[in-house]
C-alpha positions in Angstrom: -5.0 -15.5 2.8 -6.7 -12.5 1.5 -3.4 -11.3 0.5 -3.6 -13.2 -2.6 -7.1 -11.6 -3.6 -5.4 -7.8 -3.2 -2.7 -8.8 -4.8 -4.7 -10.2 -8.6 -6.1 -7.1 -7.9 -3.2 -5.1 -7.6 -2.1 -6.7 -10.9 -5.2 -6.3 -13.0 -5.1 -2.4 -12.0 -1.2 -2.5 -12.9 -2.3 -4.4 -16.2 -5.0 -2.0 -17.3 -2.3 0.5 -16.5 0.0 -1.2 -19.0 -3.2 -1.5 -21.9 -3.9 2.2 -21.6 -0.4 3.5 -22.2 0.0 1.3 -25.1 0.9 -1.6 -23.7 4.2 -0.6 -22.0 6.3 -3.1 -19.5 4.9 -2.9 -15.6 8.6 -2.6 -14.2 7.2 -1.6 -10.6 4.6 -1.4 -8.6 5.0 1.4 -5.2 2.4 0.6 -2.4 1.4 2.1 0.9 0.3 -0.7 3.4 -0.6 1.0 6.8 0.5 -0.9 10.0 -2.6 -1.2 10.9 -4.4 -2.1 7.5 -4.7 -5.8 8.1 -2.3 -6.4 5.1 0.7 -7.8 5.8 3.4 -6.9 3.3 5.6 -9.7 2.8 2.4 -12.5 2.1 1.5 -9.9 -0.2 4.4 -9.5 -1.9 5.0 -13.5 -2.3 1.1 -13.2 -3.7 2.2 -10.7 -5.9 5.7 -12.6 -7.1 3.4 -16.4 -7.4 0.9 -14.7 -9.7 3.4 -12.4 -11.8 5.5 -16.0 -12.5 5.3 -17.0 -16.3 3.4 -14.3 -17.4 4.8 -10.3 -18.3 4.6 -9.1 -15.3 7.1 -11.6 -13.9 10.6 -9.5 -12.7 8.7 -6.1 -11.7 9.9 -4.3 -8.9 7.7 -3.5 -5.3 8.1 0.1 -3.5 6.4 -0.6 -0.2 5.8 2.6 1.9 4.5 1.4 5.2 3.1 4.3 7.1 2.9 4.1 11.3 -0.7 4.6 13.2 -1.3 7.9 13.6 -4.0 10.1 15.8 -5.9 13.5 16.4 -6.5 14.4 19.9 -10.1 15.2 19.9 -10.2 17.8 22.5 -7.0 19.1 21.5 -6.3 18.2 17.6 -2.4 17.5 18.6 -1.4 14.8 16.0 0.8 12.1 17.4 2.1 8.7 17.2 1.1 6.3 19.7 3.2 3.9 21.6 1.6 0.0 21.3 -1.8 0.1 22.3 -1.9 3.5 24.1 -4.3 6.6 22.8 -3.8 8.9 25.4 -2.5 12.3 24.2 0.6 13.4 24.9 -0.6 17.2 25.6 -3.5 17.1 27.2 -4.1 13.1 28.2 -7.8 12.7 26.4 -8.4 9.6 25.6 -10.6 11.0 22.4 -8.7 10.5 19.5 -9.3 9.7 15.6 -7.1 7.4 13.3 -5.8 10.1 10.9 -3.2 7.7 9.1 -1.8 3.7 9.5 -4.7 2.0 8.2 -4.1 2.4 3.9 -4.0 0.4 1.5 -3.2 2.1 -1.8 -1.2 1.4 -4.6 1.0 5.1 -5.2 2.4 4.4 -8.6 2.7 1.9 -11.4 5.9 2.7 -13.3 6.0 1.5 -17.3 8.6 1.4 -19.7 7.8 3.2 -23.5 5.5 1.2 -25.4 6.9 -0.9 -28.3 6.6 0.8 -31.4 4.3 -0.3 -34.2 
């Protein structure tokens, strides 16, 4: 489950976050997971809650964004959605196309409360 390997990582970029500002609460986490990343969002987000429990990032929030496949006719540059497995464009009927969005895997925001003061 390579799920579990994005998600430490997820949470030693949202700690880092946390050390920088002063040490401020992680309260949540927003994510964009493409549909066609290879991720799939809900083994990450029990990866994310396993390795959060007992520790002080235990109770933060997820803001998944999950954005659809999305192509650029080659001959044409018409962006579309495809349906299923079809590539054809809907203009002109190449079959030419590039993957212009659906495969990301980014994390958008990580959102802290005020650090304690010393």
């Amino acid at each position: 489950m390579h799920e579990l390997a994005i998600a430490q990582a997820i949470l030693e970029r949202a700690q880092a976050a946390s050390e920088q500002s002063g040490g401020g609460r992680v309260t949540k986490i927003g994510l964009r997971i493409g549909e066609i990343s290879g991720v799939v969002p809900d083994a990450l987000t029990f990866g994310i809650e396993a390795l959060c429990k007992g520790t002080p990032l235990e109770g933060l929030a997820l803001e998944i964004e999950q954005p659809r496949r999305k192509l650029r006719c080659s001959a044409c540059a018409t962006e579309f959605v495809p349906e299923g497995f079809a590539s054809a464009c809907p203009v002109c009927g190449s079959l030419s196309s590039d993957c212009i969005a659906g495969s990301e895997l980014d994390v958008t925001f990580i959102e802290l409360e005020d650090p304690p003061c010393a």
